[in-house]
C-alpha positions in Angstrom: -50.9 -99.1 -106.1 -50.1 -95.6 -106.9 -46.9 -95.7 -105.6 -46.1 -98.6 -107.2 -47.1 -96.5 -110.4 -45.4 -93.8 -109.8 -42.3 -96.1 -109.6 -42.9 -97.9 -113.0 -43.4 -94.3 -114.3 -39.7 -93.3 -113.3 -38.0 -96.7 -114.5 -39.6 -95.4 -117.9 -38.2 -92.7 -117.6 -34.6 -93.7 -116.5 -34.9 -96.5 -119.7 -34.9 -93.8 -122.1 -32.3 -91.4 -119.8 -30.4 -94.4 -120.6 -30.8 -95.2 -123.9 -30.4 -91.4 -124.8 -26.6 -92.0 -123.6 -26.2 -94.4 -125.8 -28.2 -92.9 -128.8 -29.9 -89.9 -128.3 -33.2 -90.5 -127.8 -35.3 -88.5 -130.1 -36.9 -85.3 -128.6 -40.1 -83.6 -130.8 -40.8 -80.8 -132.7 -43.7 -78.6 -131.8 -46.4 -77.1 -133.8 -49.0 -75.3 -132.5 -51.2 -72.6 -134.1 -49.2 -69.9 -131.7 -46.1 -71.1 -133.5 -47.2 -71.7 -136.8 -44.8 -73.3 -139.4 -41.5 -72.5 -137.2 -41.2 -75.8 -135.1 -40.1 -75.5 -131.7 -37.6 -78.0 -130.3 -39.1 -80.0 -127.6 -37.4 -82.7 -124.8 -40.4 -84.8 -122.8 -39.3 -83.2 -120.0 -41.4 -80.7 -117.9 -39.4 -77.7 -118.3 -39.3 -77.5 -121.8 -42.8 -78.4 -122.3 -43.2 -75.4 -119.7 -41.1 -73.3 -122.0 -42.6 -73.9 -124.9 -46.5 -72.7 -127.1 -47.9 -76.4 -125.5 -51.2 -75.4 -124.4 -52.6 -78.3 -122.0 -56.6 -77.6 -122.9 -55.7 -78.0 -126.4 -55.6 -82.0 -128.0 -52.4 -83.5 -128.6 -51.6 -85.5 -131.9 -48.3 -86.8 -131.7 -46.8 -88.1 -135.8 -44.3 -90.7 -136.5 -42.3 -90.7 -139.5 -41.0 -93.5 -141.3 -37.2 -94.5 -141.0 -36.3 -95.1 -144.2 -35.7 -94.0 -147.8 -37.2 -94.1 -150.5 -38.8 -90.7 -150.5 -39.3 -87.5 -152.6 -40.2 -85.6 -149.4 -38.0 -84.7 -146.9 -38.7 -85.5 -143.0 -39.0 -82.1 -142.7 -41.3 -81.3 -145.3 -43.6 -84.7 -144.1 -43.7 -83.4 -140.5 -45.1 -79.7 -141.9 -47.6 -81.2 -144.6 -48.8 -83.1 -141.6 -49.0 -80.6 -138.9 -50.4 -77.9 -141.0 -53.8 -80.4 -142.1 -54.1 -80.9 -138.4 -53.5 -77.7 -137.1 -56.2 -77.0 -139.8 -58.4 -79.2 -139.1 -58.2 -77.9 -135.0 -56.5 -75.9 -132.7 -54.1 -78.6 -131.3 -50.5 -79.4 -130.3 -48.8 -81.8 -132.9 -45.3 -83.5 -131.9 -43.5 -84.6 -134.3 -40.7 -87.1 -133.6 -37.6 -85.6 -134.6 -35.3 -87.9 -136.1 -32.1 -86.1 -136.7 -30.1 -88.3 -134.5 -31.1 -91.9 -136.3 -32.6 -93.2 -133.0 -33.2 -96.7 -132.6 -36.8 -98.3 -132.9 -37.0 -98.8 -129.2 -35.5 -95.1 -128.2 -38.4 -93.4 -130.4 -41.1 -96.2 -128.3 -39.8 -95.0 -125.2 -39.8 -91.3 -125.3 -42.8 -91.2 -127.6 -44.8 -93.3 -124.5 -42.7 -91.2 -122.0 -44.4 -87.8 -123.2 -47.9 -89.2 -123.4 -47.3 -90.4 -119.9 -45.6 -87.6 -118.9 -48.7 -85.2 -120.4 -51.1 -87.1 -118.6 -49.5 -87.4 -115.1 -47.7 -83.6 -114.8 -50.2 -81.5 -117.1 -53.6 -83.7 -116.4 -53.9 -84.2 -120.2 -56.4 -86.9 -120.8 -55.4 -89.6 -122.3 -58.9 -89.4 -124.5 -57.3 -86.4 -125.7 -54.5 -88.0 -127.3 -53.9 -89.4 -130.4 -51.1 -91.2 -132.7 -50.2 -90.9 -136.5 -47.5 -93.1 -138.3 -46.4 -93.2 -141.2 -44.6 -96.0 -143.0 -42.8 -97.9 -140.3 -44.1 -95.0 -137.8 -47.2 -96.3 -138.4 -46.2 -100.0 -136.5 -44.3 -97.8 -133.7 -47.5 -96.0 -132.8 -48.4 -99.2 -131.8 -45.9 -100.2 -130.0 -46.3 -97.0 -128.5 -49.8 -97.2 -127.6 -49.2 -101.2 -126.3 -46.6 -99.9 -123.8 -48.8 -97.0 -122.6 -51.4 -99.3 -122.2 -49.7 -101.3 -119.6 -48.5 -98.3 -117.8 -51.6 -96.4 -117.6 -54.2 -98.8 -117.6 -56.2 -97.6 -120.8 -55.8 -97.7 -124.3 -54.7 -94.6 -126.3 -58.0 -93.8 -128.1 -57.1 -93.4 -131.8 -54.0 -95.0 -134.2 -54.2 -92.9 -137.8 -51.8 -95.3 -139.6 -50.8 -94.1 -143.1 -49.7 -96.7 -145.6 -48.0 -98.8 -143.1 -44.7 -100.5 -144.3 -44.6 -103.9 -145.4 -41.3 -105.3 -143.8 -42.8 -105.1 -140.1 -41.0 -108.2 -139.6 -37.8 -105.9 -139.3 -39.4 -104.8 -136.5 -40.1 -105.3 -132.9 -44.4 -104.8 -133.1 -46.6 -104.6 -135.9 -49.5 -103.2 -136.3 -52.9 -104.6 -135.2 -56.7 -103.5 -134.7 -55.7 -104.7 -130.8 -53.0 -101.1 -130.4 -55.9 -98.7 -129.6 -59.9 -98.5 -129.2 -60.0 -96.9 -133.0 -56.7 -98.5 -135.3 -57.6 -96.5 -138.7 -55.4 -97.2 -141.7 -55.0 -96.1 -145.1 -53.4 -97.9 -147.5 -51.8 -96.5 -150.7 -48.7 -98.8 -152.0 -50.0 -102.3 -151.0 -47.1 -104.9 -152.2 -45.0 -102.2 -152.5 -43.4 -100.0 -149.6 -46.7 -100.5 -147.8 -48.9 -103.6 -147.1 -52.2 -104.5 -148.5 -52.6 -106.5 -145.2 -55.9 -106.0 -142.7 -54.3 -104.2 -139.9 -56.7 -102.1 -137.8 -60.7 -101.7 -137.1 -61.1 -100.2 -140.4 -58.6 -100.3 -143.5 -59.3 -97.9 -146.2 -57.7 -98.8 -149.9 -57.4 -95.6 -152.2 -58.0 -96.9 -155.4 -57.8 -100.6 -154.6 -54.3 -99.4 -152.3 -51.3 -100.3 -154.7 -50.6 -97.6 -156.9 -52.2 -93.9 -156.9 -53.6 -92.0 -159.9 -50.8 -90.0 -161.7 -48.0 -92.0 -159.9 -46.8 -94.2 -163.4 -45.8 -91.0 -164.8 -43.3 -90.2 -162.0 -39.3 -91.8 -161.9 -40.3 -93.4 -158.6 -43.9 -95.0 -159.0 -44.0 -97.0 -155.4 -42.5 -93.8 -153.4 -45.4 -91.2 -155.4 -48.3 -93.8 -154.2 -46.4 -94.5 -150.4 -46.4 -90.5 -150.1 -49.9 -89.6 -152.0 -51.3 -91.1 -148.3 -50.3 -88.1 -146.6 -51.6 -85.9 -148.9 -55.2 -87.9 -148.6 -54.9 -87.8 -145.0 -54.5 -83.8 -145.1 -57.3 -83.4 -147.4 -59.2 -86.7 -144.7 -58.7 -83.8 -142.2 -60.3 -81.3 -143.7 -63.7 -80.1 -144.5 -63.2 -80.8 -148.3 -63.0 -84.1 -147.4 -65.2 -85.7 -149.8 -63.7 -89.2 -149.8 -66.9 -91.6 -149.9 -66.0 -95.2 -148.8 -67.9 -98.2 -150.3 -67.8 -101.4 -148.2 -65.9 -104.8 -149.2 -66.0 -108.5 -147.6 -61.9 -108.9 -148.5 -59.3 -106.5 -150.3 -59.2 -109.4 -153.1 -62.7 -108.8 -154.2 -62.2 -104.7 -154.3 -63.6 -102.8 -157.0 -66.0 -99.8 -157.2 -68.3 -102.7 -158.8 -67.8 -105.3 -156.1 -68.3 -103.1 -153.3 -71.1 -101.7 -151.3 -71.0 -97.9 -151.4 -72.1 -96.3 -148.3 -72.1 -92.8 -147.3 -69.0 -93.1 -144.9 -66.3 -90.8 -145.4 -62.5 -92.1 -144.9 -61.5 -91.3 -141.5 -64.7 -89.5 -139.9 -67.3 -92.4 -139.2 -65.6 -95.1 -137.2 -67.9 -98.2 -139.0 -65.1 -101.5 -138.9 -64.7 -103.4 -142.2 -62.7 -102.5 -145.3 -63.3 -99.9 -147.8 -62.9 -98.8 -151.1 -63.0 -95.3 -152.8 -61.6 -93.3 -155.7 -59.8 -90.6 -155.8 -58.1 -88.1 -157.9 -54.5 -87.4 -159.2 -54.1 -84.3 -157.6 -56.5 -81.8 -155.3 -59.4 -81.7 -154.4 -58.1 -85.6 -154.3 -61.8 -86.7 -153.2 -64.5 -87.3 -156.1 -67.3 -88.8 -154.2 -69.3 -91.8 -155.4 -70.7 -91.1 -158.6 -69.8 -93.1 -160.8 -72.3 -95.5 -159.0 -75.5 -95.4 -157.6 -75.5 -96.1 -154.0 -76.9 -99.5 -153.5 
């Protein structure tokens, strides 16, 4: 059985060797808190991880962007904002998925499963240890991801953070579901717009009912402000100002801060499944509790 492992391992590997020839498959870019905000280029391949700050006892957060438009925020400015909340948050290794060479949805799949593979079998990196954040359509690669690690190694990746997933996951190979990992978390903050107001994971949070965010109808792109407010939530969800109290609701038609159960969850620390509402701010501290209400 293990060699017959080993030897799906290596036709992973040669997939994406392959694909790279065609085009490029995407490499990562590393932040670690020995590196700080100067990313470090990063091939899943043992020597550069050998090369590189990775430190194998820390936990390893891998982030995938979305592939499209739309956007105030450059890739390079979503990949920081990201890797500096969770480089806050813990001392960690964060790969971003570097998208300079407009890979292909199944290129960034493949190498993305490749390294958590890889990290596991070469540097004994649990796979409990792991953990996956997309964002827009990165959100419905993670997974994909996470399904085709699943069927390599046997286990399922332990947590999917998925931030405003996008709504035209029919464009794509796999969407989304609550079936990707043991914890699917999802946030969403332009429902019916870029993003989706559909149930997707264990637990879907809805800032402010999910469609558009505070502040974001005074801006010249409404829909992009309320896709991108979700990673600012989710750095601020990271953090110990996170003060993001969660009421629970039987269906995302019925959501309102007077429909709703408030409870003392906090978006994305407890792990209690359903669907939840909370308010937020138009700018930091983003979080404002429960008060308007009386917890019931």
């Amino acid at each position: 059985m293990r060699f017959i492992e080993v030897i799906a391992f290596c036709l992973l590997l040669a997939a994406a060797a392959i694909a790279s020839e065609d085009a490029a498959a995407p490499g990562f870019l590393l932040y670690t808190r020995r590196n700080g905000n100067t990313p470090q280029r990063i091939d899943p391949e043992v020597e550069s991880l050998v090369r590189s700050s990775f430190y194998a006892l820390e936990p390893i957060v891998v982030t995938i962007p979305r592939l499209s438009g739309n956007s105030s925020t450059t890739v390079g400015e979503e990949h920081l904002k990201l890797a500096s909340g969770l480089l806050e948050r813990e001392a960690c290794n964060v790969f971003a998925v570097d998208l300079t060479e407009d890979p292909s949805e199944s290129d960034i799949v493949a190498s993305v499963s490749g390294l958590l593979i890889l990290l596991q079998r070469q540097f004994d990196v649990p796979l409990r240890q792991q953990q996956l954040v997309g964002f827009g359509e990165g959100a419905h690669l993670s997974g994909a991801v996470a399904e085709q690690v699943q069927q390599q190694l046997g286990e399922q990746v332990p947590r999917i953070t998925a931030l405003d997933p996008s709504g035209d996951s029919d464009k794509l190979e796999h969407r989304l579901s609550a079936e990707d990992a043991r914890l699917v978390e999802v946030m969403h903050t332009n429902g019916n717009g870029l993003g989706t107001m559909a149930q997707l994971g264990d637990v879907d949070y809805y800032p402010n009912g999910g469609q558009q965010q505070p502040g974001c109808s005074l801006t010249p792109e409404p829909d992009a402000c309320s896709h991108e407010r979700a990673l600012d939530l989710a750095v601020e969800m990271w953090s110990t100002a996170n003060d993001f109290v969660s009421a629970l609701c039987s269906t995302p038609e019925a959501m309102s801060a007077q429909n709703c159960r408030w409870s003392s969850q906090r978006m994305g620390v407890e792990a209690t499944a359903g669907i939840f509402f909370l308010e937020t701010r138009s700018s930091f501290p983003f979080g404002r509790g429960a008060y308007h209400i009386g917890f019931l």
